[in-house]
SERO-4910 file (N, C-alpha, C, O; in steps of 0.05 Angstrom, whole numbers):
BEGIN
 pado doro    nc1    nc2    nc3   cac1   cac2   cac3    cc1    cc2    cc3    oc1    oc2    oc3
  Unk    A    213    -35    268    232    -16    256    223     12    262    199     14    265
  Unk    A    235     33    264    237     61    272    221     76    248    227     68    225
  Unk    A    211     86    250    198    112    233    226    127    219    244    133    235
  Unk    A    229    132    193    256    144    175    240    173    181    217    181    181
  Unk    A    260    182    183    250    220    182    270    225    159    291    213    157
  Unk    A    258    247    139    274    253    116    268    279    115    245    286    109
  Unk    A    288    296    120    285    332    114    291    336     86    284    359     79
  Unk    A    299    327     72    307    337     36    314    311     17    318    287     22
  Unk    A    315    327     -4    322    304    -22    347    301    -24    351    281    -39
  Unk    A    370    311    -16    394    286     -8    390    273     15    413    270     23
  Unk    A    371    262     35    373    253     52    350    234     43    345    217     59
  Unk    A    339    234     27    319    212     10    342    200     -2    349    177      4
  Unk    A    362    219    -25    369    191    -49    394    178    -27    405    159    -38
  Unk    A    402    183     -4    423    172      4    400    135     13    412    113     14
  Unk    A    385    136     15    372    109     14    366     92    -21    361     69    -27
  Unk    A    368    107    -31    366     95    -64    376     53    -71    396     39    -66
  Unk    A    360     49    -78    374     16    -77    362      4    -44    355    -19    -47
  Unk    A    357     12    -21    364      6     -4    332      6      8    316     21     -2
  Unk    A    322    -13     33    305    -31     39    299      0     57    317     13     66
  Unk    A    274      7     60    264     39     75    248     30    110    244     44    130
  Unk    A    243      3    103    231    -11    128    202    -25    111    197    -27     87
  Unk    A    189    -31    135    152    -44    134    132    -30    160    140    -23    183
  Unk    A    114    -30    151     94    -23    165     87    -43    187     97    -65    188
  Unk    A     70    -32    206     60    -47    221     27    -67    212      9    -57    199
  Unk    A     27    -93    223      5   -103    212    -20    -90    213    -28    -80    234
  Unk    A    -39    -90    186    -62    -75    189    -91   -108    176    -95   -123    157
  Unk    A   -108   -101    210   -128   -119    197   -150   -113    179   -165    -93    181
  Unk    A   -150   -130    160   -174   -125    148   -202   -147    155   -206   -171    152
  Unk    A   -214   -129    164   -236   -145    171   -266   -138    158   -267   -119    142
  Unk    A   -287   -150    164   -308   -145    140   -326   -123    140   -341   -119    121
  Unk    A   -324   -102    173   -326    -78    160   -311    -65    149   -326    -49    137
  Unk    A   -289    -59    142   -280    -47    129   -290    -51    101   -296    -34     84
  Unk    A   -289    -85     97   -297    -86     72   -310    -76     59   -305    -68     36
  Unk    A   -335    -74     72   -372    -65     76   -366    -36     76   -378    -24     59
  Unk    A   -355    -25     86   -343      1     88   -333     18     59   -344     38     49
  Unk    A   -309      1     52   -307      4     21   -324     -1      0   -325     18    -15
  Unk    A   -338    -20     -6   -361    -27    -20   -379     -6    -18   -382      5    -40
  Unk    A   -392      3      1   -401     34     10   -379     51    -14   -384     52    -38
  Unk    A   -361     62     -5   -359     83    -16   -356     74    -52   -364     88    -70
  Unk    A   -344     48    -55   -344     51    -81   -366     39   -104   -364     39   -129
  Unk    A   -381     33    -91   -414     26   -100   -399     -2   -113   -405    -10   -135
  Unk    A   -383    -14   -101   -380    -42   -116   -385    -69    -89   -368    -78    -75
  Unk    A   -405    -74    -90   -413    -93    -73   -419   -124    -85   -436   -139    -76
  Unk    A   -398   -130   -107   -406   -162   -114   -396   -177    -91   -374   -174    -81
  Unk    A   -415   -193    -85   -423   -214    -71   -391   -230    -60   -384   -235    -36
  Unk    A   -384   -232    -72   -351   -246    -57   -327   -227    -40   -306   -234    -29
  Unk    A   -340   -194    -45   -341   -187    -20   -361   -178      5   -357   -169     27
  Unk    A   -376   -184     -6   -400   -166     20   -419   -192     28   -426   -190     51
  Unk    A   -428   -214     16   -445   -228     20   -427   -257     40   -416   -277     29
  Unk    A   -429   -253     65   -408   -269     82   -426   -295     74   -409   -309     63
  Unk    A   -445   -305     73   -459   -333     68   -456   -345     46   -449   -368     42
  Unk    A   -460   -330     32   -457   -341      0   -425   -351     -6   -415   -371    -15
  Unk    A   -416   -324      5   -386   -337     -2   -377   -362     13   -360   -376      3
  Unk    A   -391   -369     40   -379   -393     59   -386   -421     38   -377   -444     39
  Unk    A   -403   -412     24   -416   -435     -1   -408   -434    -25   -411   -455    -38
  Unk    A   -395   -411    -38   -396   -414    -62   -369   -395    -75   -364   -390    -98
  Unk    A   -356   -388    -48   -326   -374    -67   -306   -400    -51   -305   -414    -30
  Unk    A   -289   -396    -78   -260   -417    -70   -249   -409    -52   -230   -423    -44
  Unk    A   -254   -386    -38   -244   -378     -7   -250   -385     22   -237   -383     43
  Unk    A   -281   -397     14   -299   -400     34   -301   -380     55   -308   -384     79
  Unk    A   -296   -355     44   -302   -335     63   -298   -303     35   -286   -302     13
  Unk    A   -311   -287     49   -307   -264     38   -278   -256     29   -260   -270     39
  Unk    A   -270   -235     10   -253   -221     10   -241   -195      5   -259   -182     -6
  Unk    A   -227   -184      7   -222   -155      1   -215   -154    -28   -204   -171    -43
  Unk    A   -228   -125    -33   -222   -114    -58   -197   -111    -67   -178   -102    -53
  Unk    A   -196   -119    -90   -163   -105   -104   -152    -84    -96   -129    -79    -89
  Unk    A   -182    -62   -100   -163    -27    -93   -163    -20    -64   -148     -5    -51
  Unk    A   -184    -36    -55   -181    -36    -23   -152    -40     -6   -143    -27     13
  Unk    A   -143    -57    -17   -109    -72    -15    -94    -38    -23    -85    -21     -8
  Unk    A    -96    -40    -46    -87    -13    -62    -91      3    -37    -71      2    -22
  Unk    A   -110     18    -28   -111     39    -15   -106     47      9   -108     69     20
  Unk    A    -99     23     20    -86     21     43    -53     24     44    -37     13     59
  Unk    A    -50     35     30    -14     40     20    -12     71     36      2     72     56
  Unk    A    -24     90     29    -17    107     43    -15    115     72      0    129     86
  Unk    A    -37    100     76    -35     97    113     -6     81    122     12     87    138
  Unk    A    -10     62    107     20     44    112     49     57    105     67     47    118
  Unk    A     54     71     93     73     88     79     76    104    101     98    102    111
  Unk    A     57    124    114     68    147    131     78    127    155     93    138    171
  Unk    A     73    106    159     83     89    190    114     80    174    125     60    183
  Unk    A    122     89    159    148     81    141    168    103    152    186    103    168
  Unk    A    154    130    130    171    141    131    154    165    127    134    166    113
  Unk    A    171    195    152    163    216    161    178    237    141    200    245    149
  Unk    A    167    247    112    180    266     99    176    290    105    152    296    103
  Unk    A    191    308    114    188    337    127    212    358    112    234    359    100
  Unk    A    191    372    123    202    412    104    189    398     78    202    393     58
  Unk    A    163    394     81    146    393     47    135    413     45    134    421     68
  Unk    A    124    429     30     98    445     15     73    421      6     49    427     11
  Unk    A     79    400     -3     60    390     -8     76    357    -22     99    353    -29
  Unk    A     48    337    -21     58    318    -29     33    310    -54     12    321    -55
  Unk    A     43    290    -71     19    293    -97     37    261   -100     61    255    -99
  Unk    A     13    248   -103     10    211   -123     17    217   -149      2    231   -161
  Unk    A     38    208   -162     43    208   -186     39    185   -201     37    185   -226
  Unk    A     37    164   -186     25    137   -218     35    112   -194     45    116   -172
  Unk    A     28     88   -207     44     69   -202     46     53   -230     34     58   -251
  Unk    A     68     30   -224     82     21   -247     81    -11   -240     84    -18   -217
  Unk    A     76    -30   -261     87    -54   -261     72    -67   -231     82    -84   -217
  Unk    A     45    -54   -227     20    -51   -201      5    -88   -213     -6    -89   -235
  Unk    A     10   -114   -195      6   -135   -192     -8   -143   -172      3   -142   -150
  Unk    A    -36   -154   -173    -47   -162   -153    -38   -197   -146    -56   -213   -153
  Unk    A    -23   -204   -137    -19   -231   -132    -36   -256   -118    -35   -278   -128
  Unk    A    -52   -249    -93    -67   -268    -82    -87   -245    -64    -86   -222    -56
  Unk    A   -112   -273    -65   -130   -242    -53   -127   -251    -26   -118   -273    -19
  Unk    A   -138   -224     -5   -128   -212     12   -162   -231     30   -184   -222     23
  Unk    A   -162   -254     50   -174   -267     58   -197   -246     77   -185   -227     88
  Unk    A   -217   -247     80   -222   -224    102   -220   -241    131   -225   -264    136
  Unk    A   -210   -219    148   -195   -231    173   -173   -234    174   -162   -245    194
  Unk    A   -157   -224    148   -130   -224    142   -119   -200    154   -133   -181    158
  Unk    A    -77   -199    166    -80   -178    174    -56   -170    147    -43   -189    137
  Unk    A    -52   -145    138    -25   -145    121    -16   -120    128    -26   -105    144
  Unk    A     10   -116    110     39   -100    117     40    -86     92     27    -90     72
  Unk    A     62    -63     97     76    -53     72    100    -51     79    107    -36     97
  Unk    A    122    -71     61    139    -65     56    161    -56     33    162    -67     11
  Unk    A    176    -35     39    182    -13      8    215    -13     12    231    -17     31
  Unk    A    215     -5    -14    249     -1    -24    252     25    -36    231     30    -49
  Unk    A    266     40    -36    270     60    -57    282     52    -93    305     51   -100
  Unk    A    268     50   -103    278     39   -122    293     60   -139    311     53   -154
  Unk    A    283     89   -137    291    103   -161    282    140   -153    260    151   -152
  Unk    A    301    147   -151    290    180   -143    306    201   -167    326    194   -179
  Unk    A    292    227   -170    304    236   -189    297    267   -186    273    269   -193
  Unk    A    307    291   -178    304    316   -175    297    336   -201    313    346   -217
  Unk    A    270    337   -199    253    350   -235    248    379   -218    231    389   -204
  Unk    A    276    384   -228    272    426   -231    259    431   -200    237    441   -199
  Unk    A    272    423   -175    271    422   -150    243    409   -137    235    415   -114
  Unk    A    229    391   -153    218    371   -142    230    343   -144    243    332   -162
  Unk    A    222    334   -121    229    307   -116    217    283   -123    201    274   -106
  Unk    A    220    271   -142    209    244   -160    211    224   -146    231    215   -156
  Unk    A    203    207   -127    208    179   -118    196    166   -137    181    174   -156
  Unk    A    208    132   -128    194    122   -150    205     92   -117    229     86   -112
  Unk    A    179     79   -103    179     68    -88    165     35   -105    145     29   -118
  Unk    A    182     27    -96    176    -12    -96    164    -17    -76    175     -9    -55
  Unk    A    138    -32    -72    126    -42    -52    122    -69    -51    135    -84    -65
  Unk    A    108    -73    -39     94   -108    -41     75    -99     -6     83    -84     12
  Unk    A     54   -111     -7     36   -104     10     34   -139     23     19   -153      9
  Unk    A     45   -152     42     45   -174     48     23   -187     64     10   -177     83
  Unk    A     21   -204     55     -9   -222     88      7   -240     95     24   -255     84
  Unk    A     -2   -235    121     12   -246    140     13   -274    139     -7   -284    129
  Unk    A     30   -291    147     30   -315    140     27   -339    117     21   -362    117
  Unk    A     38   -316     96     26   -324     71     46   -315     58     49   -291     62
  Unk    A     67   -329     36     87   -334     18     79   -311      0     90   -290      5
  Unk    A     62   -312    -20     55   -289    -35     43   -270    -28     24   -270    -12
  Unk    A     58   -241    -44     48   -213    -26     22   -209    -37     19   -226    -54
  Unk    A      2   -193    -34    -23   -189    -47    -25   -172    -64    -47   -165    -74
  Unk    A     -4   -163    -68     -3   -132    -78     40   -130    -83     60   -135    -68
  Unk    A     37   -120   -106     62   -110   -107     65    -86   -136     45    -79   -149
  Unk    A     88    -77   -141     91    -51   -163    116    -21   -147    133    -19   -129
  Unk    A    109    -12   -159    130     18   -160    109     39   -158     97     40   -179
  Unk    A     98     59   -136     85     71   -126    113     94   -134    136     92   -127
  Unk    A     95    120   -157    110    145   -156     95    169   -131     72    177   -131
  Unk    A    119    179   -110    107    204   -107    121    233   -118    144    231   -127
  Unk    A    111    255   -117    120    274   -120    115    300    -97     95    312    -91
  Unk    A    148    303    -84    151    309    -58    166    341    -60    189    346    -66
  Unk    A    149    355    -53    151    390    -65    159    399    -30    145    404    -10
  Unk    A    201    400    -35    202    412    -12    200    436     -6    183    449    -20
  Unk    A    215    454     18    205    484     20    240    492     12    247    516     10
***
């Protein structure tokens, strides 16, 4: 699917209700993992310890973190959609944020989003984006919720 370019906020809410596209697949593999665990000083063993887990997690292999999944939304988001004539863009919350199945390492996954809900606060632009973060070949997404941004045009 094509990259959405959006110059303003009537050219955002004219998508409202309506499917915005998906990302392209992104792998996760076990440096990254090792990578994350690094920055977030959380290294229990069922992600970082590839042996132990081949023995002793119900995965038989490592896996990715919850927020790791999580934080891979914004990389995935700009391969969505190209918002231009901003001043600035700011994370405003997420909503009804579900981790569904963990994310296998060696797994590759997606983002795909809806506009669920936009709303113009005194010439900022409120999105309010539905996601689900999908693995590939796999019925349940790993990740799903309503990702707010707040999109300050010029």
């Amino acid at each position: 699917m094509e990259k959405l370019i959006i110059n303003s906020y009537d050219e955002f809410a004219a998508y409202l209700g309506k499917d915005l596209g998906a990302s392209e697949w992104l792998l996760i593999d076990q440096e990254r993992i090792n990578l994350f665990a690094d920055a977030t000083l959380d290294h229990q063993w069922i992600h970082v310890d590839t042996e132990r887990a081949k023995e002793e997690s119900p995965y038989k292999s490592t896996i990715a973190h919850g927020y790791l999944t999580l934080s891979v939304l914004p990389y995935l988001w700009d391969q969505i959609v190209d918002v231009r004539n901003i001043k600035m863009l700011v994370n405003y919350g997420m909503d009804k944020m579900r981790f569904g199945q963990a994310v296998v390492t060696g797994s590759r996954v997606r983002l795909v989003t809806k506009l669920h809900n936009i709303a113009n606060l005194r010439g900022i632009c409120k999105t309010e984006i539905a996601f689900k973060i999908e693995i590939e070949n796999q019925r349940k997404p790993a990740l799903e919720g309503i990702a707010s941004f707040l999109y300050y045009f010029n």
